[in-house]
C-alpha positions as CSV (number, residue, x, y, z in Angstrom):
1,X,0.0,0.0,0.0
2,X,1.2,3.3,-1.2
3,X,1.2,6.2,1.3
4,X,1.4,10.0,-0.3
5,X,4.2,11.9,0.9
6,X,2.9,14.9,-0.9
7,X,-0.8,15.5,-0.8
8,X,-2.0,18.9,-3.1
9,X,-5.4,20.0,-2.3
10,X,-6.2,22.5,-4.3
11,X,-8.9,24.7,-2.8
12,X,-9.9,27.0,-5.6
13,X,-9.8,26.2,-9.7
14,X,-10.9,28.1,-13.0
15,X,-9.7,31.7,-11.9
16,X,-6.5,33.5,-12.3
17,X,-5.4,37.3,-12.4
18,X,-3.2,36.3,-14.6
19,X,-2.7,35.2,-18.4
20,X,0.7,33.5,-18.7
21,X,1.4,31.9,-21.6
22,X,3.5,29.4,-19.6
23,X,0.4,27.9,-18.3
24,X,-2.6,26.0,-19.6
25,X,-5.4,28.2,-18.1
26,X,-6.8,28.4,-22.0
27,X,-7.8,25.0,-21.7
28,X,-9.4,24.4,-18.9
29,X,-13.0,22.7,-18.5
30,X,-13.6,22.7,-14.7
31,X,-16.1,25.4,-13.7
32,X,-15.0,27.4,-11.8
33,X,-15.0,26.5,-8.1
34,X,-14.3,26.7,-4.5
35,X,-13.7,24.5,-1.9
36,X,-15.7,25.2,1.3
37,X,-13.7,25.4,4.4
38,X,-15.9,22.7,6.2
39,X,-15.3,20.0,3.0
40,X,-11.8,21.2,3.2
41,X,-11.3,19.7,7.0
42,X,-13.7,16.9,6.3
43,X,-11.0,16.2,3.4
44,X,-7.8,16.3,5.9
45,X,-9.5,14.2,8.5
46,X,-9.2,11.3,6.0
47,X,-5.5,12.1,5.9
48,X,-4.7,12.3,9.8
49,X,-3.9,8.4,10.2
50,X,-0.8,9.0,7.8
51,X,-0.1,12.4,8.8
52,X,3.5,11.5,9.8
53,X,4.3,10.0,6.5
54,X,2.9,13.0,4.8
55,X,6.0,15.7,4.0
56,X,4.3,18.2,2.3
57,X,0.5,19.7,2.3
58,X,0.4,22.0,-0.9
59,X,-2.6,24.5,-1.3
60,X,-2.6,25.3,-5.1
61,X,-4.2,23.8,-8.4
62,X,-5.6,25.3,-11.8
63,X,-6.2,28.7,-10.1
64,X,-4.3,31.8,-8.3
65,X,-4.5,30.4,-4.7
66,X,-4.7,33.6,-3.0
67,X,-8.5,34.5,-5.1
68,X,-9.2,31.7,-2.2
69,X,-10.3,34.3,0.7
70,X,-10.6,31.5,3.4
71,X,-6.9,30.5,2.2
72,X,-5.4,31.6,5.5
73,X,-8.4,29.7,7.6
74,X,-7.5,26.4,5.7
75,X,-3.7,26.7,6.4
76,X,-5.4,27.8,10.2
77,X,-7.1,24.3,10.0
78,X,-4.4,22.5,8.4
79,X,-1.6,23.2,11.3
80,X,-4.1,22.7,13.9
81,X,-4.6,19.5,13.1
82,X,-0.3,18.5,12.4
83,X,0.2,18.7,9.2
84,X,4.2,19.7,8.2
85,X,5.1,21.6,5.1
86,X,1.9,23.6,4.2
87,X,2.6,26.1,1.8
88,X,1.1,26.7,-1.7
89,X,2.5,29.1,-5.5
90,X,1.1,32.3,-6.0
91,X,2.1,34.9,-9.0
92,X,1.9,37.6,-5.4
93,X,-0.4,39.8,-6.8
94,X,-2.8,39.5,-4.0
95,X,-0.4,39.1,-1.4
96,X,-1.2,42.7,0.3
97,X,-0.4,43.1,4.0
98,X,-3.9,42.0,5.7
99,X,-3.5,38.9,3.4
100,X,0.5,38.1,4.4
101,X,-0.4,38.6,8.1
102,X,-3.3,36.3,8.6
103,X,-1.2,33.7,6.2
104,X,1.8,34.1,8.7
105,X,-0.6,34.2,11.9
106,X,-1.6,31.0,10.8
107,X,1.1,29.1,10.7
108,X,1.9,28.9,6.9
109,X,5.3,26.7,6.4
110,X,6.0,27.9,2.9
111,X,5.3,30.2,0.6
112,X,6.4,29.9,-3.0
113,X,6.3,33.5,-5.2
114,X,7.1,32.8,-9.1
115,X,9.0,35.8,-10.1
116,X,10.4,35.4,-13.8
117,X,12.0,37.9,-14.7
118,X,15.0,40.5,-13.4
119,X,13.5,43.4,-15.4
120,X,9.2,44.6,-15.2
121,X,9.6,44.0,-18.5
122,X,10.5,40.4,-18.7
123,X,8.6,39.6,-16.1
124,X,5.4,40.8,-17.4
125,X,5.7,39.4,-20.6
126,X,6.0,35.8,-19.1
127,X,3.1,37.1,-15.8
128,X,1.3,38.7,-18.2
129,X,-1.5,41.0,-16.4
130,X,0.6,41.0,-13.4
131,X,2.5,44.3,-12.0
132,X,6.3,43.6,-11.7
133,X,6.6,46.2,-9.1
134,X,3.4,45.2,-6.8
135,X,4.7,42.0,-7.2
136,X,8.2,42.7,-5.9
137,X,6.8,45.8,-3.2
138,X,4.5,42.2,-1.7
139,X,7.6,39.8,-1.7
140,X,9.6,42.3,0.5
141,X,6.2,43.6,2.5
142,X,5.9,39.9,3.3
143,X,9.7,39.3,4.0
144,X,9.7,42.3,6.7
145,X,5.9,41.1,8.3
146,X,7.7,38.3,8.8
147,X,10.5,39.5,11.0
148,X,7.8,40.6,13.6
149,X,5.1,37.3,13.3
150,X,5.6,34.1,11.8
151,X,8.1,31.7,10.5
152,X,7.2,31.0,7.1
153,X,10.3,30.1,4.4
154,X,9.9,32.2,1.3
155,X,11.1,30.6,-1.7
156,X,11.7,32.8,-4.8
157,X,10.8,30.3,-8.0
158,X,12.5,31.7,-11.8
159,X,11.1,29.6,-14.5
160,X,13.9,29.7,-17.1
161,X,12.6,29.9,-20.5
162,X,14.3,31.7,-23.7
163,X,12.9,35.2,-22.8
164,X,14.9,35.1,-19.5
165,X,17.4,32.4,-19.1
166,X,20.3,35.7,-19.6
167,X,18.8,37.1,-16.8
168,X,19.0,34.1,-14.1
169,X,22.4,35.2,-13.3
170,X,21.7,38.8,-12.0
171,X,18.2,37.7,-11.0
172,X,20.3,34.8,-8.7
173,X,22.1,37.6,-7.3
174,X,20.1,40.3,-6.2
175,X,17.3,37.8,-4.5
176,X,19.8,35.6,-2.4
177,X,21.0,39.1,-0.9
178,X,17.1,39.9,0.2
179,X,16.2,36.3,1.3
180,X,17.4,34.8,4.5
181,X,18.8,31.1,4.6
182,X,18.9,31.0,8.3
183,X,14.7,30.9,8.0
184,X,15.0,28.3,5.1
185,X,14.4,30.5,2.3
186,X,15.7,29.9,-1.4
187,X,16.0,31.1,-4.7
188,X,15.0,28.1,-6.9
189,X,15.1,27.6,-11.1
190,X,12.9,25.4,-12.8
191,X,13.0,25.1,-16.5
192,X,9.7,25.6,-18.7
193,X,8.4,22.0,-19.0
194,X,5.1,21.5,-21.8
195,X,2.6,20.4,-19.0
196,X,2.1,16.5,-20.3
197,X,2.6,18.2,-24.1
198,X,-0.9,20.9,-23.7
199,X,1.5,23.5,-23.9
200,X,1.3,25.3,-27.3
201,X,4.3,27.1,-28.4
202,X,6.4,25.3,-25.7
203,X,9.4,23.9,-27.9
204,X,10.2,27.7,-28.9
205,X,11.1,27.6,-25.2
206,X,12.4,24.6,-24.0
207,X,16.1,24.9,-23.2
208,X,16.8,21.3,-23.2
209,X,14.9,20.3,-26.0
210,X,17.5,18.2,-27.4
211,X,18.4,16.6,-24.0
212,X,17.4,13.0,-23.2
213,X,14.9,13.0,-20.1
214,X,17.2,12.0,-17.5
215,X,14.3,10.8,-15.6
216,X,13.1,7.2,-15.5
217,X,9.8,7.7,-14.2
218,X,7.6,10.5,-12.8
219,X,7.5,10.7,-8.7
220,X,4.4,12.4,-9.1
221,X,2.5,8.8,-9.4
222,X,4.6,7.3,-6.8
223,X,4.1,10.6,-4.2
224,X,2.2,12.9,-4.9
225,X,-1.9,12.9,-4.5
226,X,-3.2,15.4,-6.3
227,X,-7.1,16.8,-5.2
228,X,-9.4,18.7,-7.4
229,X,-11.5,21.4,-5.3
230,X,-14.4,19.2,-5.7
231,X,-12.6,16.5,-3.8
232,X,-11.9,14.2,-7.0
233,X,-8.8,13.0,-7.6
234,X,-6.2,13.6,-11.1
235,X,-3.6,11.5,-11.9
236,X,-0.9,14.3,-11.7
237,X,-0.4,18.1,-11.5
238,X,-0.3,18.2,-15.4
239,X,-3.9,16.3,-15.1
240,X,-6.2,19.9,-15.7
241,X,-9.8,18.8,-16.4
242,X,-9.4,15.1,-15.8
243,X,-7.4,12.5,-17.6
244,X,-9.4,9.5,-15.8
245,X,-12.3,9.2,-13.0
246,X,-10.4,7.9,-10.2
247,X,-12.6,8.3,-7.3
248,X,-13.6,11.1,-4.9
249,X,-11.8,11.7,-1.4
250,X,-15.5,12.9,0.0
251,X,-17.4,9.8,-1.0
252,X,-14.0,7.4,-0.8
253,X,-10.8,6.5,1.2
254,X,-7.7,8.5,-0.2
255,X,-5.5,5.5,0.0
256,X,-7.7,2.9,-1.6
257,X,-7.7,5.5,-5.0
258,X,-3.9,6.5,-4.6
259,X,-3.5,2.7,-4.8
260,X,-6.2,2.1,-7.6
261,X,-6.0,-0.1,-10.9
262,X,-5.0,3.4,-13.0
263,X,-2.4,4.1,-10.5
264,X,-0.4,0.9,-10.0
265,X,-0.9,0.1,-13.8
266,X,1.4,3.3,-15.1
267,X,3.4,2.7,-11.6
268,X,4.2,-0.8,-12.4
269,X,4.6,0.3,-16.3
270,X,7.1,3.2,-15.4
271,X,9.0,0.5,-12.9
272,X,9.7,-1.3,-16.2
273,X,10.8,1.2,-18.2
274,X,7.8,1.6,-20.2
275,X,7.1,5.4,-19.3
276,X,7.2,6.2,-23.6
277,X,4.3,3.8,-24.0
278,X,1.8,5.8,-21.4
279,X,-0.4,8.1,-22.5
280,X,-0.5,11.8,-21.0
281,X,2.8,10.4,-19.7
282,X,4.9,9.4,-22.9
283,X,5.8,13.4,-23.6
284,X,5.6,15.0,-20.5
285,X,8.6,17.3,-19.8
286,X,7.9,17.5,-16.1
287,X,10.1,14.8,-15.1
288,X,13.0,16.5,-17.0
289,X,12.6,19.8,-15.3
290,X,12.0,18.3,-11.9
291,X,15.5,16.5,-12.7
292,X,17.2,19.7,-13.8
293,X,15.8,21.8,-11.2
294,X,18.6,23.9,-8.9
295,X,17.5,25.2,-5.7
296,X,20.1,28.0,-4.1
297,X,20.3,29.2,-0.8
């Protein structure tokens, strides 16, 4: 029996204040939707038998996490009851100063703020209908809140992609001097990757696209449980709108799905070296990027 070390819930979907073309939000299906705080506990409940087990809670899906105005209740919920590493992505566009203290009040662990670009313009032209210098003035609001309440690590996440990659550098740089390794934090690159081959335009940015993947198989199957807001369950984090119906965590036990025919089947298939003959799976560039990520402190 498989036992997630990484469960995503992700308590919000369909809605983004942004329209980056490094992301797939043109084709999503799901309406629109969030999760009520009560499901949202009902949801972890089912979770607190293999709560020591479980490494990381992540808060995010197909949406801008911080459009979730209970956000800082469910983290609020999700330390009371012990659960470590609970953190979630955001593009910091909503990350005023009421929002950043009741996220730090209650407990947050991590807090991940994708910041592409060393220039407003760069940056906007990846974040497009973002505000480079909102987005920056939030980062270092939050970063000072923090020195009076809180613990939370800040991790600064650069997706490298052809319209930045000369930048990383300088971008390195200036963002290790405003970060502070003693609390965790980190300045983190992750190259573009074509989310399960859905993104158009993506080999006009891919870095490595003449690289062989140097992963074998994708942890995500293996480790990661990924929640829609409704309480269903997707194969991966490249799984959008659904690839298969693999069972609700309302109506059913999380680890009877996780371990589901669907589940062990492209397990046992990646096990064997077979990853090229799965589908949604056989041109996925996540595995690659995961394997090339560097994370600096």
């Amino acid at each position: 029996m498989i036992i997630p070390s990484h469960v995503q819930i992700e308590t919000i979907n369909g809605v983004c204040s942004a329209r980056c073309p490094i992301c797939t939000i043109a084709t999503w299906t799901r309406r629109p939707h969030v999760m009520p705080k009560d499901e949202f506990g009902r949801i972890l409940e089912r979770f607190v038998p293999y709560r020591d087990r479980i490494e990381f809670l992540t808060l995010h899906g197909c949406a801008e996490p911080l459009l979730d105005r209970e956000l800082p209740e469910k983290v609020a919920i999700a330390k009371r009851m012990g659960f470590r590493g609970t953190g979630f992505a955001t593009n910091c566009t909503h990350l005023g100063e009421a929002k950043a203290r009741a996220l730090l009040e209650a407990g947050l662990d991590t807090l991940i703020c994708s910041v592409d670009g060393l220039t407003k313009k760069t940056h906007e032209a990846i974040r497009v209908g973002t505000d480079f210098d909102e987005v920056v003035a939030n980062v270092m609001g939050f970063l000072r809140l923090r020195q009076e309440v809180g613990h939370t690590r800040v991790i600064v996440r650069f997706i490298r992609q052809e319209a930045n990659r000369a930048e990383w550098p300088e971008f390195h740089k200036l963002w290790s001097a405003r970060l502070d390794p003693a609390r965790g934090d980190e300045v983190t690159v992750f190259d573009i990757h074509n989310w399960g081959s859905k993104l158009e335009n993506y080999r006009a940015a891919d870095l490595n696209r003449d690289r062989e993947n140097p992963a074998a198989v994708c942890q995500d199957v293996f480790q990661r449980m990924f929640i829609y807001s409704n309480g269903n369950v997707a194969l991966c984090c490249a799984d959008d709108n659904g690839f298969f119906d693999l069972g609700n965590v309302i109506e059913g036990d999380p680890i009877e799905i996780f371990n589901g025919p669907i589940f062990t089947r492209y397990r046992e298939m990646m096990k064997q070296g077979r990853m090229a003959e799965l589908h949604y799976c056989n041109a996925c560039t996540i595995p690659r990027s995961r394997a090339l990520k560097r994370t600096e402190r």
